[in-house]
C-alpha positions in Angstrom: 69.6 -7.5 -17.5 69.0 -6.2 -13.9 70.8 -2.7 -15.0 68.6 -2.4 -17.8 65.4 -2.8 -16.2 66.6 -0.6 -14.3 67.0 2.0 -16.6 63.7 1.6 -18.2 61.7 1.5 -14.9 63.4 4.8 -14.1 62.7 6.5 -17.5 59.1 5.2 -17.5 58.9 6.7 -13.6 60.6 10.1 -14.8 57.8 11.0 -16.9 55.0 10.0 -14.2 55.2 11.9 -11.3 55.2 8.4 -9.1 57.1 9.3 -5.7 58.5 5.7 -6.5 62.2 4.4 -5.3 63.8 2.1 -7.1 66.4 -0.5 -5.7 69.3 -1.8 -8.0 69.9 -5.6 -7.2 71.9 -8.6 -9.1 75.8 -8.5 -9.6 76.9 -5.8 -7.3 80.4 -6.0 -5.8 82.3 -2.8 -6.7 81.9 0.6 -7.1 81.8 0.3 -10.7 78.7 -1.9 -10.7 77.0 0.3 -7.9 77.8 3.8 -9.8 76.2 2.0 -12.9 73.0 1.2 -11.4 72.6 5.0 -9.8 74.0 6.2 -13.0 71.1 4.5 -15.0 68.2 5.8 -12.0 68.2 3.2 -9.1 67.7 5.3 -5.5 69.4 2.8 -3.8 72.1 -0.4 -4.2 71.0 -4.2 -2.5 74.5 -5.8 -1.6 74.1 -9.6 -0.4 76.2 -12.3 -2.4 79.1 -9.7 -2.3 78.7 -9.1 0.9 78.5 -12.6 2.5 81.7 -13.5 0.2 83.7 -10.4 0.5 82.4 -9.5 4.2 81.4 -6.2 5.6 84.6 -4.3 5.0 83.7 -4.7 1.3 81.0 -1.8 2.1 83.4 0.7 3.3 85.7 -0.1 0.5 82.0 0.3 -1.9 81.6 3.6 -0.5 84.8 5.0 -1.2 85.2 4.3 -4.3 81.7 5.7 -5.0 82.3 8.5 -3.0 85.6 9.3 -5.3 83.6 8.4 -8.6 80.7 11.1 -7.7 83.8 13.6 -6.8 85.0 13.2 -10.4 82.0 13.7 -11.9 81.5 16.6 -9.8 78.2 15.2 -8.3 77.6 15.8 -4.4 74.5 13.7 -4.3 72.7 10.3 -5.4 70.0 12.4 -6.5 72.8 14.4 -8.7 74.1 10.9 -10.0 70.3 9.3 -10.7 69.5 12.9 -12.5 71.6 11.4 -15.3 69.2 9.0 -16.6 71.7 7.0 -18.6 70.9 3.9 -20.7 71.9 0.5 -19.1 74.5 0.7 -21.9 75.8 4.6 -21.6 75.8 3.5 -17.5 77.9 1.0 -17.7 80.4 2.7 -20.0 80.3 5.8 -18.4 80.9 3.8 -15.1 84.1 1.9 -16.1 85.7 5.2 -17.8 85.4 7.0 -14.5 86.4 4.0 -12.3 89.6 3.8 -14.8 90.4 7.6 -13.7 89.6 7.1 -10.3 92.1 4.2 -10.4 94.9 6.8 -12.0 94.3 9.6 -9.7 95.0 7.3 -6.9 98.5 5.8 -8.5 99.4 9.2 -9.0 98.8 10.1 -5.5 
């Protein structure tokens, strides 16, 4: 539900002009979930339940994986990743296919 307000505030905002940010909150632990929220237009990512329960290493481990999801999309930037302006729906599947890769590359490795 979070994910796709998300994605409606940010195609409502894309056609405005409104210098707005929007924050993606709810349900974030992974990389995956993070990725998703970008994906779909958020600027930035709240962690807090995730956090508290999986402690602050769980951001370093957050960041790499996003870091090697952007890399194999070939996107340098979240600005890159928001431009995508995926549905809740597309961001989510789009999310899990690349975390799948990202999990091959690194066996392979």
């Amino acid at each position: 539900m979070a994910l796709q307000k998300i994605a409606e505030a940010a195609k409502h905002l894309r056609g405005s002009g409104q210098p707005v940010a929007l924050i993606g909150v709810g349900g974030i632990g992974s990389a995956e979930q993070a990725y998703a929220r970008l994906l779909a237009g958020a600027d930035l990512v709240q962690l807090y339940t995730a956090l508290a329960l999986q402690g602050p290493l769980m951001v370093a481990d957050l960041l790499t994986g996003l870091r090697a999801m952007m890399k194999a999309d070939g996107l340098l930037t979240i600005s890159d990743v928001k431009q995508a302006g995926l549905s809740a729906k597309q961001a989510v599947r789009h999310a899990a296919h690349v975390a799948v890769e990202c999990a091959k590359l690194q066996l392979d490795n």
